[in-house]
ZAMARGU-4260 file (C-alpha; in steps of 0.2 Angstrom, whole numbers, plus 5000, padded with zeros to 4 digits):
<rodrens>
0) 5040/5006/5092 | 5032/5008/5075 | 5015/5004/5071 | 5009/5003/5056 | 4988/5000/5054
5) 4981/4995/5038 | 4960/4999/5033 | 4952/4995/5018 | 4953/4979/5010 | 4940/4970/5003
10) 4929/4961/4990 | 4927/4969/4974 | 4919/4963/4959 | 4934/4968/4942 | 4934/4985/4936
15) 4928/4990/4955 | 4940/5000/4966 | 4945/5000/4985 | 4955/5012/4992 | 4969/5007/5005
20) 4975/5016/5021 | 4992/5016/5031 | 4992/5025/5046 | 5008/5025/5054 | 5011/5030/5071
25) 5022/5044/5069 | 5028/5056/5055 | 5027/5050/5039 | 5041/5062/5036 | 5053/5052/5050
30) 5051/5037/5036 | 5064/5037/5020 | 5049/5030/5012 | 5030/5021/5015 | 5023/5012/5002
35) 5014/4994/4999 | 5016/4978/4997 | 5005/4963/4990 | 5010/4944/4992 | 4995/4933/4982
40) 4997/4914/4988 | 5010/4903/4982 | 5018/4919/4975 | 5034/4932/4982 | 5028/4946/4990
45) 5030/4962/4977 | 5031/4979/4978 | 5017/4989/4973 | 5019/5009/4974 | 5029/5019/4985
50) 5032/5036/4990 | 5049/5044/4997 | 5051/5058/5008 | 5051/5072/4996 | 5034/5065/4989
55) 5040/5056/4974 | 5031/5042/4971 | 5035/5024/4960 | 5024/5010/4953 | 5025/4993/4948
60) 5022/4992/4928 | 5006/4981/4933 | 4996/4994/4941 | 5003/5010/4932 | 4989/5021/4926
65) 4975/5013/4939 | 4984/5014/4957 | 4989/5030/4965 | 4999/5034/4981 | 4995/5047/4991
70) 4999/5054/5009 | 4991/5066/5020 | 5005/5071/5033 | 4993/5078/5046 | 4985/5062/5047
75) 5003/5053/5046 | 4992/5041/5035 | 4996/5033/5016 | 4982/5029/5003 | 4983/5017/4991
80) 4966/5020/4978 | 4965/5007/4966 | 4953/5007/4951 | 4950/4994/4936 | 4955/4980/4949
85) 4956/4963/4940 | 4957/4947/4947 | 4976/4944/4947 | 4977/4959/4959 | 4971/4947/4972
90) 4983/4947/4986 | 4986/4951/5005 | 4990/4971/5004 | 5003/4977/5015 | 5009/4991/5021
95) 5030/4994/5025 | 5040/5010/5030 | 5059/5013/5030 | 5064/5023/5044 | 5078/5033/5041
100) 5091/5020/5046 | 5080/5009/5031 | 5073/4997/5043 | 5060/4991/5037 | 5042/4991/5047
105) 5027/4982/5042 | 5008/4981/5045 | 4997/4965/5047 | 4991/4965/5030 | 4975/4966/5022
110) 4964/4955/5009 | 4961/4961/4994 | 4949/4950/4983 | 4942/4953/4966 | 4930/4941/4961
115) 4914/4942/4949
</rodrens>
């Protein structure tokens, strides 16, 4: 069974940053792909950044130029930094894996709040 535990979230006053971690519970290189996701109330949940097997990252237009993904396979762990946080990136953060079959795995979320 895959796990997938999320650390980082929290409250950050705009233009702060927080740094997210994924760490899954095997090799991040037995996914196609890890990534995040966010889902702000009332709203879909989004993709935000992801990066494939071969280390090849994407991002959604919104956080382009302030999020970066990056992986450290011998702590089968993701990160997620995020710098120049504004308010509308409010939103429960979660983390989501593709195995190679690309069924999907998920973490339990977490908060991410930036307030004044």
């Amino acid at each position: 069974q895959v796990q997938l535990v999320e650390s980082g979230g929290g409250l950050v006053q705009p233009g702060g940053s927080l740094r997210l971690s994924c760490a899954a519970s095997g090799s991040i290189f037995s996914f196609n792909t890890m990534g995040w996701y966010r889902q702000a109330p009332g709203k879909e949940r989004e993709l935000v950044a992801r990066i494939d097997r071969n280390g090849v990252t994407n991002y959604r237009d919104s956080v382009k130029g302030r999020f970066t993904l990056s992986r450290d396979s011998a702590k089968n762990t993701v990160y997620l930094q995020m710098n120049s946080l504004k308010p509308e990136d409010t939103a429960l953060y979660y983390c989501n894996a593709l195995n190679l079959g690309n069924i999907p795995y998920w973490g339990q979320g977490t908060q991410v709040t930036v307030s004044p």
